[in-house]
C-alpha positions as CSV (number, residue, x, y, z in Angstrom):
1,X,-9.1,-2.1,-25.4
2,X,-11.2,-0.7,-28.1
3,X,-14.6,1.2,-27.5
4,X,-17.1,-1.3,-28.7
5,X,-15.9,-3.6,-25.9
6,X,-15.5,-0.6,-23.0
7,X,-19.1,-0.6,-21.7
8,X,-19.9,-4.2,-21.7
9,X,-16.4,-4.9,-20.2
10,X,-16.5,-2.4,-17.6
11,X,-20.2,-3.1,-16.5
12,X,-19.1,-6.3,-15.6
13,X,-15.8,-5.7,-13.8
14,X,-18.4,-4.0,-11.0
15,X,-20.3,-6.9,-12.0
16,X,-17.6,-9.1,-10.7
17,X,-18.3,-11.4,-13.9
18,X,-14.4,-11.0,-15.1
19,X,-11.7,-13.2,-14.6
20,X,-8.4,-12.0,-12.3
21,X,-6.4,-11.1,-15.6
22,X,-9.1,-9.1,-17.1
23,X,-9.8,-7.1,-13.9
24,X,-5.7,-6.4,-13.6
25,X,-5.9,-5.3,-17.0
26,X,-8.5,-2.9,-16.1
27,X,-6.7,-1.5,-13.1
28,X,-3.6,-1.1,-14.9
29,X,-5.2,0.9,-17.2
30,X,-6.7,3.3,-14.9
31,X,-3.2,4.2,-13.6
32,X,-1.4,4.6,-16.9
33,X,-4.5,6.2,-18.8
34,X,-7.0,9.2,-17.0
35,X,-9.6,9.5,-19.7
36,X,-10.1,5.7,-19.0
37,X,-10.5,6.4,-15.2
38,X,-13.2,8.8,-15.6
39,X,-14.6,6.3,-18.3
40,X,-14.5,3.9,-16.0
41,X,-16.2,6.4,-13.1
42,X,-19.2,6.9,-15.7
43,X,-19.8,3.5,-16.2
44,X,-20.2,3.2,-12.8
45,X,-23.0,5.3,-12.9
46,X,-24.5,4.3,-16.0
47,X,-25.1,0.6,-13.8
48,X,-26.6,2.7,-10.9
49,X,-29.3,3.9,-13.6
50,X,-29.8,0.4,-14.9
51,X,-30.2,-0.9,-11.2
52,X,-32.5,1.8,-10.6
53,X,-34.2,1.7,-13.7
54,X,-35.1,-2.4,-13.7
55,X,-32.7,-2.7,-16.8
56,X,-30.3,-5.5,-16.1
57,X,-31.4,-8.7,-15.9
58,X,-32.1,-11.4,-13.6
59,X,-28.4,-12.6,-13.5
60,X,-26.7,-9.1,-13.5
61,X,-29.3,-8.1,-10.6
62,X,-27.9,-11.0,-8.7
63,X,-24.3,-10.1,-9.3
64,X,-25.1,-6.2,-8.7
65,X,-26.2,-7.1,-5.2
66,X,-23.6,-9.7,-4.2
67,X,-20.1,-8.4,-6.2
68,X,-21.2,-4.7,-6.1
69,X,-23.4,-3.3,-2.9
70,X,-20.4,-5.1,-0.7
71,X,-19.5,-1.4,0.9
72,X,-21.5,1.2,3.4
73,X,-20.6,3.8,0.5
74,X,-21.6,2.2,-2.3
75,X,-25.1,1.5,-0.5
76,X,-25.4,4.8,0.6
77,X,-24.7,6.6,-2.9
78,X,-27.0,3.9,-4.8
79,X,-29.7,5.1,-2.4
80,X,-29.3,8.7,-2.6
81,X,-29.7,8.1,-6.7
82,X,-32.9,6.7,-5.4
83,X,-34.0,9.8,-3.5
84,X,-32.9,12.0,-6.3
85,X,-34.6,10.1,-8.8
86,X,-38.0,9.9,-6.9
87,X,-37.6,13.0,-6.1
88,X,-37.4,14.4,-9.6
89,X,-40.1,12.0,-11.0
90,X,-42.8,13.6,-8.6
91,X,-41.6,17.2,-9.8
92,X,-42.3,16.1,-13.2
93,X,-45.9,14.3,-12.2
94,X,-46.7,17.5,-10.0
95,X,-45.4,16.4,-6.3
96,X,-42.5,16.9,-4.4
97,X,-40.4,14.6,-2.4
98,X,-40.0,16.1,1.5
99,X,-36.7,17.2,2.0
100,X,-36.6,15.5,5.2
101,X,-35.6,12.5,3.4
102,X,-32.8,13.9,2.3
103,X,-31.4,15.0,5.6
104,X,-29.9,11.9,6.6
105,X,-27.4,11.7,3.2
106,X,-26.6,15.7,3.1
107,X,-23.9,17.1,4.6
108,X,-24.8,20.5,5.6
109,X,-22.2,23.3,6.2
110,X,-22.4,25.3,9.7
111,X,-22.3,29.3,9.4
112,X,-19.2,30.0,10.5
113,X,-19.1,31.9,13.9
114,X,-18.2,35.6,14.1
115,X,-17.2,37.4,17.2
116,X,-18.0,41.2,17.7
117,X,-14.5,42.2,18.5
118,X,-12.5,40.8,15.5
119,X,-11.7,42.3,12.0
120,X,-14.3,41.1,9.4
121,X,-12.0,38.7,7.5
122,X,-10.5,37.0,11.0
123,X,-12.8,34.2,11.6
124,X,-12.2,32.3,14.5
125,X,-10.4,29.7,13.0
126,X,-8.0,32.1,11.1
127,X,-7.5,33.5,14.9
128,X,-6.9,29.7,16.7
129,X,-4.4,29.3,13.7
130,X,-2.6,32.3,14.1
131,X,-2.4,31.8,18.5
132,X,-1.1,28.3,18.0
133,X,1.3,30.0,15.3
134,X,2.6,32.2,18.0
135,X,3.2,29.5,20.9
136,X,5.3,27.7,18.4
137,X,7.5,30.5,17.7
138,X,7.5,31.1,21.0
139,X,8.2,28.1,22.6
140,X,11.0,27.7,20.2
141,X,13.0,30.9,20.3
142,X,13.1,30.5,23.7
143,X,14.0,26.8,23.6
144,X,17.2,28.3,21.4
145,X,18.1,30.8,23.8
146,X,18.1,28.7,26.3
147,X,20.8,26.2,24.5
148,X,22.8,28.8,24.0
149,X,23.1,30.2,27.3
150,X,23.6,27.1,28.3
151,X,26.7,26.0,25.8
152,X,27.9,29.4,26.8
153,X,28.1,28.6,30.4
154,X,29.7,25.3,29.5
155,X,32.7,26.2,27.6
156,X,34.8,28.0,30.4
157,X,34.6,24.4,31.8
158,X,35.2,22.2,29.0
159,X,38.5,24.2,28.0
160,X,39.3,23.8,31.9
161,X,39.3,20.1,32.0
162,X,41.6,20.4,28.8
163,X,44.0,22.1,30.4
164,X,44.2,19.7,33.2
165,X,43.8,16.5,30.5
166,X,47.3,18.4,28.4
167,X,48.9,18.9,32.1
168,X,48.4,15.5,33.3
169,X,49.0,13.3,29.3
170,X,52.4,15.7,28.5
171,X,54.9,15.0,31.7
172,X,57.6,15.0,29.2
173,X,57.0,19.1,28.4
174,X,56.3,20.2,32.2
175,X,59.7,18.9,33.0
176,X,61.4,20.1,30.2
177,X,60.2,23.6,32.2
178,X,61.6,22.9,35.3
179,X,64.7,22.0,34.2
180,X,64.9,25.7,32.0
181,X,64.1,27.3,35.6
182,X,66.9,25.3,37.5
183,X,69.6,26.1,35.1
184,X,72.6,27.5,36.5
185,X,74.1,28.5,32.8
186,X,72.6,31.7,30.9
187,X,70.6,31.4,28.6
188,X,72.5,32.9,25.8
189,X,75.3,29.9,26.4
190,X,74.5,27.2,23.9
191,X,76.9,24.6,25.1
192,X,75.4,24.6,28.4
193,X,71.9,24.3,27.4
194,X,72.6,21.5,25.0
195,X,74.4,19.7,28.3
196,X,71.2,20.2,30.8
197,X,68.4,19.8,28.1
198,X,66.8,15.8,27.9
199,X,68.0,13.8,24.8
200,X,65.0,12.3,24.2
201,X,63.0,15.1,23.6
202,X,60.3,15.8,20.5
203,X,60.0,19.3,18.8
204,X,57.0,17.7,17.0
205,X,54.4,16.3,19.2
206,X,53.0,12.8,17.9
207,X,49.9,11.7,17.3
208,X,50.2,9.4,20.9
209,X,50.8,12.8,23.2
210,X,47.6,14.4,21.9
211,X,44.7,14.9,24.6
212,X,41.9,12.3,24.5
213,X,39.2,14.4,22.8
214,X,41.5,15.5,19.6
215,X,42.3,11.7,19.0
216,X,38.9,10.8,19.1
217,X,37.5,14.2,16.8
218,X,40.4,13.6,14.2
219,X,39.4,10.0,14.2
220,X,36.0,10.8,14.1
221,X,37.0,13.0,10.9
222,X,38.5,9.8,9.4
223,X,35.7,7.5,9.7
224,X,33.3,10.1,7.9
225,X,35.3,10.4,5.0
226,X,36.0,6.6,4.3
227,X,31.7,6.3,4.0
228,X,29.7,6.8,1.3
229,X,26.1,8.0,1.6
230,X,23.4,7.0,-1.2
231,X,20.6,9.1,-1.0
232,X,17.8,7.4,-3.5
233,X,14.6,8.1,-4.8
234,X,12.0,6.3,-5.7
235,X,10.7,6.3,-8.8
236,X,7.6,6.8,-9.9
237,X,7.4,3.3,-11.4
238,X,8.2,2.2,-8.0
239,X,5.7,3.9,-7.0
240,X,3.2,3.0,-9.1
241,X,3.7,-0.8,-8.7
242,X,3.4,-0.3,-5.0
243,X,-0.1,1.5,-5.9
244,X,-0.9,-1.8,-7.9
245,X,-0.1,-4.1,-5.6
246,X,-1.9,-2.5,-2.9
247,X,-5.3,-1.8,-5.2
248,X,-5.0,-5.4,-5.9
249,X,-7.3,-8.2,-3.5
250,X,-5.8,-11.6,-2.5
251,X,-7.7,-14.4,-4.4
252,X,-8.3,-18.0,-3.7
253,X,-6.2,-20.3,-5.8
254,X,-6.6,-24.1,-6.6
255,X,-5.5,-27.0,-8.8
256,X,-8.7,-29.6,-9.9
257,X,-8.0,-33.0,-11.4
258,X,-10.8,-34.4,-13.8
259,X,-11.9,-37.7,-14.2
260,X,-13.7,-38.5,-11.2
261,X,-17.6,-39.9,-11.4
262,X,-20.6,-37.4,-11.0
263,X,-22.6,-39.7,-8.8
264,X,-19.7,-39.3,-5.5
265,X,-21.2,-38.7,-2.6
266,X,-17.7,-37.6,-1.6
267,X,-14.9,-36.9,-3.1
268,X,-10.8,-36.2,-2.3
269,X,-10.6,-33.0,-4.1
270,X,-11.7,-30.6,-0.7
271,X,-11.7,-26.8,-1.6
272,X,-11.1,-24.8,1.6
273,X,-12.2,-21.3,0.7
274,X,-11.6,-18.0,2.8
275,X,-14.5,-15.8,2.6
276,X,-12.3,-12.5,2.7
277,X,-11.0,-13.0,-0.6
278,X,-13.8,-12.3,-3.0
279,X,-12.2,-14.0,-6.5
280,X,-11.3,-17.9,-6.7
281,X,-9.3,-19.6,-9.6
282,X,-9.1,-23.2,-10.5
283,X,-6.8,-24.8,-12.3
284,X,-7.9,-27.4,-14.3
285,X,-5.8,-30.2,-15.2
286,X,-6.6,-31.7,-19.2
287,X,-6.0,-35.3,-19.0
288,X,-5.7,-35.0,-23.0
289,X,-5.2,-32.0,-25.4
290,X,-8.8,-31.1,-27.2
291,X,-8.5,-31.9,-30.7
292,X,-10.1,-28.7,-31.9
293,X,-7.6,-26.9,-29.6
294,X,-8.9,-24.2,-27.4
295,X,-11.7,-23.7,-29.7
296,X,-15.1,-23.3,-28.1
297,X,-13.8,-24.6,-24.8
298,X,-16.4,-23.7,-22.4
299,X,-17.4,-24.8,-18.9
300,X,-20.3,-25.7,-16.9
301,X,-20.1,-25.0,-13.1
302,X,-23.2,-27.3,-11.3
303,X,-24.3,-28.3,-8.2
304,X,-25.0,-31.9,-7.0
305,X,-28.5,-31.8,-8.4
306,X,-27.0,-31.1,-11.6
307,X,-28.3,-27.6,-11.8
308,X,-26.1,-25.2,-13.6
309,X,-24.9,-22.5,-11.8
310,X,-22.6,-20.2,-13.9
311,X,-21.3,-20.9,-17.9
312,X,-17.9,-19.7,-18.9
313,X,-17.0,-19.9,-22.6
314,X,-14.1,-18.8,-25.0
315,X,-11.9,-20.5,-22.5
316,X,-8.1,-20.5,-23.5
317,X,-5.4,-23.5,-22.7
318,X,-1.8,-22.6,-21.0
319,X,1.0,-25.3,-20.4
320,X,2.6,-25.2,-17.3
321,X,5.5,-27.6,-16.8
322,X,4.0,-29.9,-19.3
323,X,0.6,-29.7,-18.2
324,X,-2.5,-28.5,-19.8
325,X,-4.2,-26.2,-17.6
326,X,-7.4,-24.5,-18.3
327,X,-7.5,-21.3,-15.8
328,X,-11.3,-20.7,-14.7
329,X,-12.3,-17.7,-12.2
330,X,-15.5,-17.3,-10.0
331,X,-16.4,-15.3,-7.5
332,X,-16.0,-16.5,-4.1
333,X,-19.5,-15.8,-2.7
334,X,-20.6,-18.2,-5.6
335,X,-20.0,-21.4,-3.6
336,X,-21.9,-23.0,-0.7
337,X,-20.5,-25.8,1.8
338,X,-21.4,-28.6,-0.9
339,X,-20.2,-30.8,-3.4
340,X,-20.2,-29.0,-7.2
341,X,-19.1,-30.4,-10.9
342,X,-17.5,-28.8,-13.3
343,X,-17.9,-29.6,-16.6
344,X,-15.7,-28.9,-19.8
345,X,-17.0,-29.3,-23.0
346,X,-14.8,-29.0,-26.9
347,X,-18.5,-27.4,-27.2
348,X,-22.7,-28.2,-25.9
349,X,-22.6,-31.8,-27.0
350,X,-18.7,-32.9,-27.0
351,X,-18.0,-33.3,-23.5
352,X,-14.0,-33.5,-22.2
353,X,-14.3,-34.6,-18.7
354,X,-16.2,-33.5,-15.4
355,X,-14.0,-31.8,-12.3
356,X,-15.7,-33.4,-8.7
357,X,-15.0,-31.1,-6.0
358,X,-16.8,-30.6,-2.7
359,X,-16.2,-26.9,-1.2
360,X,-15.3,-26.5,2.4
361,X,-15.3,-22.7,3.6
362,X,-13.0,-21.4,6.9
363,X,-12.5,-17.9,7.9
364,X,-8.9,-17.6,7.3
365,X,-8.0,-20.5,5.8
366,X,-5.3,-20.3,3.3
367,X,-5.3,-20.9,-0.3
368,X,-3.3,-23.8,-2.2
């Protein structure tokens, strides 16, 4: 976006007078751009002063109120640029605004509170900060001491309860024992040994006369190595889209077909709108391609009367799945429960075809 078309552009995204693409545009360039976002803060106030200053016009007064003032903040700073700007007028002109008008949009700060007995630079606060400081570290050395006195006091168990587990899984070794102290032959005779000892004996023990709890560690030890861990970070253009998507508002979408008469009392097309979302696109549907192209397309939006309501030009054609769709945004607010036109013209005299819809509004409904 150049700067000739920054100011008009951005007045009326506040405005609410820009179509879904063009306000996605603008909030994508906030987030990739930060002179544009303090740009786009000081156009912001640049439409306060208009407002203030009876600048904008009858139609951009109408969409200030409606698309902007829809927030308890923005109210509340709008009218403190009142205050501040009466207030500075009667300085000029002599008077002075009572401050007591001010009271209810300034924050004041309290004193903080001082205590005789503490240091100069220990405010209370600093002293609250410090005493819940001190119960943590408190409350958690003595948490640790207590686990370790109480692992300590555990172990002389645990390694008892082994020693019973080995005695009572290994029968094999205990009686390999006995026999050695029931031998008759000395221990120095090597034939006699060999005759008395058990054939079936294993110098090696195997993995199936091991004790319960060194099985399960060493397979434990096994099933750690065999996973892999991915640690991932998100990136920031992860991050960014999740920004974007969460800046964005849902919007109201819907597919019109032309052709129908102006003089309906009712028609089939039935446009359920849900207040909540404050943008609505249609989708209109070209029975024929213009033969100037998307040259001076522009569209008329009127009520049954015939009254026009809103006028959209410099409209562009897209084809979707060989259609010709004209893509038309409005806010939501615009419509009433009633029956509206919408008329597209190649330009004021050449008219294409007229879309009949009547608009039918239901808290929560959901868009087509």
């Amino acid at each position: 976006m150049n700067e000739t078309t920054h100011e008009s552009q951005l007045l009326s995204y506040f405005l609410g007078e820009l179509s879904a693409n063009e306000n996605e545009r603008i909030e994508s360039a906030c987030f990739d751009n930060d002179d544009f976002a303090s740009q786009l803060l000081f156009a912001e106030e640049d439409l306060i002063k208009l407002y203030l200053g009876e600048e904008l016009k009858a139609q951009q007064k109408i969409h200030f109120e409606q698309n902007y003032l829809t927030s308890d903040a923005r109210r509340e700073r709008v009218e403190l640029c009142k205050l501040l700007k009466l207030k500075s007028s009667n300085r000029v002109n002599g008077g002075d605004l009572p401050n007591e008008s001010l009271k209810p949009l300034l924050v004041k700060t309290p004193n903080p509170v001082k205590f005789p007995f503490l240091p100069e630079n220990l405010t209370p606060r600093v002293f609250a900060t410090g005493l819940f400081a001190s119960l943590l570290l408190t409350i958690g050395f003595f948490g640790a001491a207590g686990i370790v006195f109480y692992s300590n006091r555990t172990e002389p168990e645990t390694a008892q309860n082994k020693t019973f587990d080995n005695d009572e899984q290994s029968p094999s070794t205990s009686q390999t024992f006995q026999s050695d102290s029931t031998n008759p032959f000395p221990k120095n005779d090597i034939s006699a040994n060999d005759s008395q000892q058990p054939k079936n004996v294993n110098k090696t023990p195997s993995k199936k006369n091991l004790p319960k709890q060194a099985a399960a560690v060493e397979k434990l030890n096994e099933d750690k190595t065999d996973k892999n861990y991915n640690f991932s970070i998100p990136s920031k253009s992860a991050s960014a889209d999740n920004n974007k998507q969460r800046f964005r508002s849902p919007v109201n979408r819907f597919t019109l077909f032309g052709g129908a008469s102006r003089d309906q009392s009712v028609t089939e097309q039935v446009v359920s709108l849900d207040d909540s979302n404050r943008t609505t696109d249609l989708s209109l549907v070209l029975p024929e391609t213009p033969k100037s192209g998307d040259k001076n397309l522009r569209a008329e939006l009127q009520n049954a009367e015939g009254a026009v309501l809103q006028v959209q030009t410099d409209l562009k054609i897209t084809t979707n799945k060989e259609k010709k769709i004209v893509s038309i945004s409005f806010p939501t607010s615009l419509f009433e429960e009633k029956q509206y036109v919408l008329s597209l013209a190649e330009n004021e005299n050449t008219s294409i075809t007229d879309y009949v819809f009547r608009v039918k509004k239901k808290v929560g409904a959901t868009s087509e």
